[in-house]
Backbone bond lengths (Angstrom), bond angles and torsions (degrees), N, CA, C in turn:
res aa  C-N    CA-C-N  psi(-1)  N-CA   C-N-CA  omega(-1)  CA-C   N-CA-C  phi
1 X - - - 1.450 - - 1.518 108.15 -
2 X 1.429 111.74 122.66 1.599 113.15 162.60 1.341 112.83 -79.96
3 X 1.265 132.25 150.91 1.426 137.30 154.14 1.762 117.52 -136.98
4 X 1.214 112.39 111.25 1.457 105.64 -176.68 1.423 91.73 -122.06
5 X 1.898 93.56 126.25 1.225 127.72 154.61 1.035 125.70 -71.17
6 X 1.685 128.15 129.38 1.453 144.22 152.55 1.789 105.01 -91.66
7 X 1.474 93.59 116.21 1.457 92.13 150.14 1.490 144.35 -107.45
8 X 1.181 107.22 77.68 1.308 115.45 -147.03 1.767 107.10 -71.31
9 X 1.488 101.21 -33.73 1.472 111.69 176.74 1.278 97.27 -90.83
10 X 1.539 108.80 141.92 1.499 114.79 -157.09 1.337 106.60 -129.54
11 X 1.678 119.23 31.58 1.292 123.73 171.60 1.390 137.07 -90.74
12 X 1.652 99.20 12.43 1.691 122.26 -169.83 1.892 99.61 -106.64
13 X 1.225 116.68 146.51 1.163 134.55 179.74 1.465 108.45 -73.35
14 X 1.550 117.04 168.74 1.757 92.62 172.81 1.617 94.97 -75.51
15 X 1.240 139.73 -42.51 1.612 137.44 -167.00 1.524 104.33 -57.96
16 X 1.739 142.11 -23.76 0.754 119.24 166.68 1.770 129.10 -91.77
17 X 1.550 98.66 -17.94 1.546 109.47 156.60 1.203 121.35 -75.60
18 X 1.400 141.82 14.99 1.110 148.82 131.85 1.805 128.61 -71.24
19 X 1.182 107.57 -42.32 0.941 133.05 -154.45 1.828 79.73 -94.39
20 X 0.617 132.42 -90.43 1.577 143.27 178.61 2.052 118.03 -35.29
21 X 1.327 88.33 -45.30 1.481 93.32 139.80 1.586 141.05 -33.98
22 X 1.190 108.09 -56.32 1.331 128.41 173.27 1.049 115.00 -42.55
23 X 1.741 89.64 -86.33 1.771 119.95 171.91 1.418 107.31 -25.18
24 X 1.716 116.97 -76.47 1.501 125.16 -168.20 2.056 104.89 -51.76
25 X 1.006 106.26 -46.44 1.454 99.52 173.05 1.374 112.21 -71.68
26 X 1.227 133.29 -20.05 2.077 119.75 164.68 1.628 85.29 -49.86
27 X 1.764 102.90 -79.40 1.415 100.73 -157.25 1.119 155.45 -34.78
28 X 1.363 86.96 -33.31 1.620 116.61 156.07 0.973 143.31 -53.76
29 X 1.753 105.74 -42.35 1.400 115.61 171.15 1.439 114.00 -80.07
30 X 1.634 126.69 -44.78 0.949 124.46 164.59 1.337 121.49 -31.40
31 X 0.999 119.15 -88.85 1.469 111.51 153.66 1.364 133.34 2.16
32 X 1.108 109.15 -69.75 1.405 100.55 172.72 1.446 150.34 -80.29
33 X 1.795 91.57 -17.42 1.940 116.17 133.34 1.329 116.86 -41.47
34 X 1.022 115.55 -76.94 1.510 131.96 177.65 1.655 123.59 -32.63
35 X 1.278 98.54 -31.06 1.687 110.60 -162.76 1.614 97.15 -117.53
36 X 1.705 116.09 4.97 1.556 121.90 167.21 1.622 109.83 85.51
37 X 1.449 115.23 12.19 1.514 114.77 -173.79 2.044 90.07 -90.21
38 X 1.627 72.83 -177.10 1.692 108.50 -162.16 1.347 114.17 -74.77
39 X 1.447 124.16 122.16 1.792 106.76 -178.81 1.632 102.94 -83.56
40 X 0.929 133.03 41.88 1.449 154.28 147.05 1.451 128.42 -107.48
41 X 1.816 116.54 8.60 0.516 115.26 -172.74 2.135 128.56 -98.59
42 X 1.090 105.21 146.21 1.620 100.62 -171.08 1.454 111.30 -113.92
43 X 1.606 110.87 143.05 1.260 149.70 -146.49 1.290 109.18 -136.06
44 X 1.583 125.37 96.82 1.692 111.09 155.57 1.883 109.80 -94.25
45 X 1.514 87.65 133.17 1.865 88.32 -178.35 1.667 96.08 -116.22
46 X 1.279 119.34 133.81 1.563 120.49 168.50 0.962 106.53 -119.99
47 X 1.528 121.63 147.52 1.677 131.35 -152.87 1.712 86.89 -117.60
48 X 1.116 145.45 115.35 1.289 132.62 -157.06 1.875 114.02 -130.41
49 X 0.819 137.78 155.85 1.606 121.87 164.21 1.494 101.74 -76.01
50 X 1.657 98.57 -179.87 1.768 118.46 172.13 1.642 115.24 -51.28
51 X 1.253 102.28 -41.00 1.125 116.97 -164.04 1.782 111.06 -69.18
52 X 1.241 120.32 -63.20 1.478 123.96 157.08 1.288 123.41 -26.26
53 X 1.803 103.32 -62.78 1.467 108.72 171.31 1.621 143.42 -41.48
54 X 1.838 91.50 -52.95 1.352 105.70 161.67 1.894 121.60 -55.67
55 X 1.747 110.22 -29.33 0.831 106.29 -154.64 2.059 103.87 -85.63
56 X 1.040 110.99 -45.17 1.906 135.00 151.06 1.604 97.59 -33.78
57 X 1.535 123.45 -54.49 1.388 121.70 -173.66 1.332 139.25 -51.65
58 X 2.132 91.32 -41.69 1.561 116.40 -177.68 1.694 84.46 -76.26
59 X 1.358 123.72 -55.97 1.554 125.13 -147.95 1.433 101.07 -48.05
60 X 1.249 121.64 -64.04 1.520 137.86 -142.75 1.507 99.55 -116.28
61 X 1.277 136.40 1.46 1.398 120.75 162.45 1.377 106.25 -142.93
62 X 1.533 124.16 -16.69 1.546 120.56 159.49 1.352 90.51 93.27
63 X 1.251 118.73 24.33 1.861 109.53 175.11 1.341 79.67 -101.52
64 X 1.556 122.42 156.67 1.810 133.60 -171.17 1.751 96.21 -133.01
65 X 1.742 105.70 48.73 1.551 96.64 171.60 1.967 94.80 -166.31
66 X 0.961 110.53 156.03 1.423 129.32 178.80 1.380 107.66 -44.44
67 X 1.619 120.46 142.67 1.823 109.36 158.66 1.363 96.61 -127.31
68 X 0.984 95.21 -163.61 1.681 113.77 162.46 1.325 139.03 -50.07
69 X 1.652 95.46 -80.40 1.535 121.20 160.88 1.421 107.86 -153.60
70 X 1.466 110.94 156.66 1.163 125.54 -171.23 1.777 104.47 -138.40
71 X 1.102 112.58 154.64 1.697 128.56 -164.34 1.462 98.17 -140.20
72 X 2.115 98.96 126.26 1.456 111.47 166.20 1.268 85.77 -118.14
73 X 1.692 101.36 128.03 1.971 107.34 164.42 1.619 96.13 -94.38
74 X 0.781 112.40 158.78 1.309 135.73 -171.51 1.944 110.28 -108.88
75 X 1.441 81.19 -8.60 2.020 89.38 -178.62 1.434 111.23 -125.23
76 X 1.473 98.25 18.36 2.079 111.22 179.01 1.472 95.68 -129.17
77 X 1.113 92.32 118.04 1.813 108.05 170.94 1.825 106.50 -79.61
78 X 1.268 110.22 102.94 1.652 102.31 163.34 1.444 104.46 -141.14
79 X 1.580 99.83 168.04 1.340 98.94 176.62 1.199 138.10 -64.69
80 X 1.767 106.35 -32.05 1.367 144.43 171.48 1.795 96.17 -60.81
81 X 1.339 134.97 -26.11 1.243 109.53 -169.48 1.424 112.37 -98.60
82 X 1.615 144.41 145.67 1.202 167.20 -170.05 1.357 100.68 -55.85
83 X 1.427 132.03 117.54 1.103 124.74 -164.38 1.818 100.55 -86.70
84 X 0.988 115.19 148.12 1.803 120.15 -168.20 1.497 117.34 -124.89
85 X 1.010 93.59 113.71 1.888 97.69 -173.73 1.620 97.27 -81.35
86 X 1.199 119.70 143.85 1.283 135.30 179.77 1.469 107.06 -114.46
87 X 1.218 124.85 7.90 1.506 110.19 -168.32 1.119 124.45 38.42
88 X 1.281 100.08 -138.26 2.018 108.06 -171.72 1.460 87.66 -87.93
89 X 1.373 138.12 -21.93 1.793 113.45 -178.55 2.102 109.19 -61.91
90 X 1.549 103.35 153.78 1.225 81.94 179.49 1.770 97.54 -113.31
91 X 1.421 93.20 151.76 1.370 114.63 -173.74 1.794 110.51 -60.80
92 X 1.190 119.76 100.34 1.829 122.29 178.38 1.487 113.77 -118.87
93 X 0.828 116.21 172.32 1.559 135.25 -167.04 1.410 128.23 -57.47
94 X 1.483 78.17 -18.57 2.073 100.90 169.74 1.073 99.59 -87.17
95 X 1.198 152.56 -32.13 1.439 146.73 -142.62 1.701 96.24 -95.62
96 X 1.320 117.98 90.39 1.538 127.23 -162.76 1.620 119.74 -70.62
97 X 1.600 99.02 -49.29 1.636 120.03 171.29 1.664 86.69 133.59
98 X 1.774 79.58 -159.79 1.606 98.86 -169.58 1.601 111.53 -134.06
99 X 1.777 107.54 138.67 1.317 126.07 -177.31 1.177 106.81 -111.71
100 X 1.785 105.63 117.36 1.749 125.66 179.39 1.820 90.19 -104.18
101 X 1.659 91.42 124.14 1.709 101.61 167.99 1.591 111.32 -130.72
102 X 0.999 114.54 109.61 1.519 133.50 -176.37 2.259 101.92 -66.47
103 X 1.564 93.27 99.41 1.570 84.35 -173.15 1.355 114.50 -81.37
104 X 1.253 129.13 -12.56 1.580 125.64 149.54 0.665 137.03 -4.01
105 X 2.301 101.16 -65.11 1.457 131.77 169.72 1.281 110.84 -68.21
106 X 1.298 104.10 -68.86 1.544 91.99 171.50 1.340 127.48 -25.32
107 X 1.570 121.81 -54.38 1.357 122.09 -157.93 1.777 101.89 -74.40
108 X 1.857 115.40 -38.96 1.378 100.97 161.66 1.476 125.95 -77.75
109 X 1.269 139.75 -0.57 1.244 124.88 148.51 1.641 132.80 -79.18
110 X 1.241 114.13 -11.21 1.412 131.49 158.00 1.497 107.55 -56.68
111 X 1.474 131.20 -61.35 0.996 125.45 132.21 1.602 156.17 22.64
112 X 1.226 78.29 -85.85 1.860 105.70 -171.84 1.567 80.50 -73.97
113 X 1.435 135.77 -64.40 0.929 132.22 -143.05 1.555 117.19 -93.37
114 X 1.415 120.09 3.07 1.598 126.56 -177.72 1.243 110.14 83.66
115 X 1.394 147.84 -15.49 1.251 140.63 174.54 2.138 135.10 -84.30
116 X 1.117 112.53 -150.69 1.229 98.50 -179.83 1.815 104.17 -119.49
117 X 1.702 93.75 146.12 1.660 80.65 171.21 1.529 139.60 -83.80
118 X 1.665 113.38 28.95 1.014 110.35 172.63 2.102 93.42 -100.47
119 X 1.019 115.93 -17.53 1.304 127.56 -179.05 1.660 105.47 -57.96
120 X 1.587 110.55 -52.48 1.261 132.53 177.71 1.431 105.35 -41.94
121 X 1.448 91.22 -77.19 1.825 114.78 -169.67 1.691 99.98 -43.00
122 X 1.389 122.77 -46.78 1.616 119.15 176.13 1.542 123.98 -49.38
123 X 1.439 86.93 -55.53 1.486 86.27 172.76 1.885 141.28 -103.71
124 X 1.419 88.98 20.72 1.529 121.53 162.01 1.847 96.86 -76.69
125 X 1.382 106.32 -59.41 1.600 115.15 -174.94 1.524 114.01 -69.20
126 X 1.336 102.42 -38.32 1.589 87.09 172.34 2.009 117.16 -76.61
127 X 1.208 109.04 -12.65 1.482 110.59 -168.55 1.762 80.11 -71.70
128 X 1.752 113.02 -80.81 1.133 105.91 178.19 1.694 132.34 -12.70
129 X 1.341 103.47 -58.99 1.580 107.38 163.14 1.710 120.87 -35.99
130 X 1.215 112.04 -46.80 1.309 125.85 -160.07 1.627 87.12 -77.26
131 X 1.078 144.96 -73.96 1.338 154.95 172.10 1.850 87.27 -24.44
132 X 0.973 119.21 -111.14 1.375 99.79 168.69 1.744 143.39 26.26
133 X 1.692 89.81 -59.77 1.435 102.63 -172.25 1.868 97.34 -96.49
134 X 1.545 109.17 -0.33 1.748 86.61 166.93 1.869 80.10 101.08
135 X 1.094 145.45 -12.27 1.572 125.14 157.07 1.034 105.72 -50.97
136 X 1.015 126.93 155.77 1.994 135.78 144.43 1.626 114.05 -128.03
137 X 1.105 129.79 -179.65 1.717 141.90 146.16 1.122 137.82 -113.84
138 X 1.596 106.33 39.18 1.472 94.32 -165.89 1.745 104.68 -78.14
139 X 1.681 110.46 -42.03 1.142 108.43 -175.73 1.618 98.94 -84.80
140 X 1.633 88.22 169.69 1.937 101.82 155.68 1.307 123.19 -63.37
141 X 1.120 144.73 -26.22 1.296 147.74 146.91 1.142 134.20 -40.04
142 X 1.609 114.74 -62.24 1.673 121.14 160.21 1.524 116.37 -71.19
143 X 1.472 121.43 -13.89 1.241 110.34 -178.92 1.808 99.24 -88.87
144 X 1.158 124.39 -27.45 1.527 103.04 166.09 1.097 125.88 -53.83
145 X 1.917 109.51 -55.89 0.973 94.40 172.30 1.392 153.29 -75.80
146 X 1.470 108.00 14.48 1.665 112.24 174.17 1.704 99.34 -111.23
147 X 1.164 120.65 7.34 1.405 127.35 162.38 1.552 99.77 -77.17
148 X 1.605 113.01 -71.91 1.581 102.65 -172.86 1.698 120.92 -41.34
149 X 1.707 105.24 -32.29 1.685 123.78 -161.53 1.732 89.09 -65.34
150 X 1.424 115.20 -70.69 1.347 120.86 169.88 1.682 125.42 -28.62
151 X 1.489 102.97 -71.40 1.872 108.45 162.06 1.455 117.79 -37.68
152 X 1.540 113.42 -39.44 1.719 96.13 -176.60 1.585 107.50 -105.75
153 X 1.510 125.88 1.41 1.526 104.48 142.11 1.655 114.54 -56.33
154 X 1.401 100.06 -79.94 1.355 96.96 179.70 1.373 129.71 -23.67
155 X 1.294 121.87 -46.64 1.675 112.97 179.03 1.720 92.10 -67.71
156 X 1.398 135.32 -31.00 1.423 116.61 -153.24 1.643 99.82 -76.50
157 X 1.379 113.30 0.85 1.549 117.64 -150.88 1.499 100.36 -122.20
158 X 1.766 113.73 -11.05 1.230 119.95 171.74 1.511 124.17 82.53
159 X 1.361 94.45 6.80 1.323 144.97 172.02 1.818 134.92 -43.53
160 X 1.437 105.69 -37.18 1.408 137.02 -149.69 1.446 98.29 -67.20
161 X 1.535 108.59 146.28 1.761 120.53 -179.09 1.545 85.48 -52.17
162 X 1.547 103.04 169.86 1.021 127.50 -156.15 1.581 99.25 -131.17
C-alpha cells in the first residue's frame, strides 16, 4: 500500500508527523484489507485547515461550510467528484483516490468526544478509506455496516472509543 501525505496544515511537529504517519498508514491499510482492496494499493491523504475544506466542500458537493473529511474515488464516476487528469500514467485499480481531513475538525471532535487527536485523524482516514472502497451511509444498513468495518480497524490498531 502507498499512502502519500500532504501536510498542508502545518500545526504538527516533525515528531508528531512521524509519529502520526505511522498510525494513519496502519489505518489505512487495514482498511483496505478489510474492505478486500489491493496491497498495491495507492492513497493520497491531505491534512488540510477549515478553510480548504469548506472551500473543496462548496465546489464538489455544494455544501457552503467545513466537514470533517471528504473522499474522491478515482473508480466512482459522479458529478460531485473533481475531474483528474492522469496524464500519460494509466488509471488502474490501485489508483484509490484522495482523502481531504480538515484537522480543526478533527481536533474539535477529539474533543467533543474524550479521546486523542491522533485517534481522530485515524479514524477520519480510515472512514475516508472506506468511501474509497465503495461503502457509503446513506441508508441504515450500509451505515452499520461501514460502522462495524471502521470499529474493527480501530480495535486492530488499538484504537477503540474509550
Amino acid at each position: 500500500m502507498n499512502l502519500d501525505i500532504l501536510w498542508e496544515e502545518e500545526s504538527f511537529s516533525p515528531e508528531e508527523k512521524e509519529h502520526l504517519t505511522r498510525l494513519l498508514s496502519q489505518g489505512v491499510e487495514q482498511a483496505l484489507l478489510l474492505a478486500g482492496g489491493s496491497e498495491d494499493s495507492e492513497v493520497s491523504l491531505s491534512l488540510v485547515d477549515d478553510e480548504r475544506i469548506h472551500e473543496l466542500n462548496r465546489e464538489y458537493r455544494g455544501v457552503d461550510s467545513p466537514t470533517d473529511v471528504l473522499s474522491f474515488a478515482l473508480r466512482e464516476e459522479s458529478e460531485e467528484e473533481p475531474e483528474i487528469s492522469t496524464g500519460e500514467f494509466e488509471l488502474t485499480d490501485d489508483l484509490l483516490g484522495d482523502i481531504i481531513i480538515s484537522v480543526p475538525r478533527a481536533r474539535e471532535q477529539a474533543m467533543e468526544y474524550g479521546h486523542s487527536l491522533a485517534r481522530e485523524l485515524v479514524y477520519l482516514a480510515v472512514h475516508g478509506t472506506l468511501h474509497l472502497m465503495g461503502y457509503d451511509h446513506e441508508q441504515d444498513e450500509e451505515r452499520r455496516a461501514m460502522r462495524l468495518k471502521e470499529e474493527e480497524v480501530m480495535a486492530r490498531l488499538g484504537l477503540e472509543r474509550e
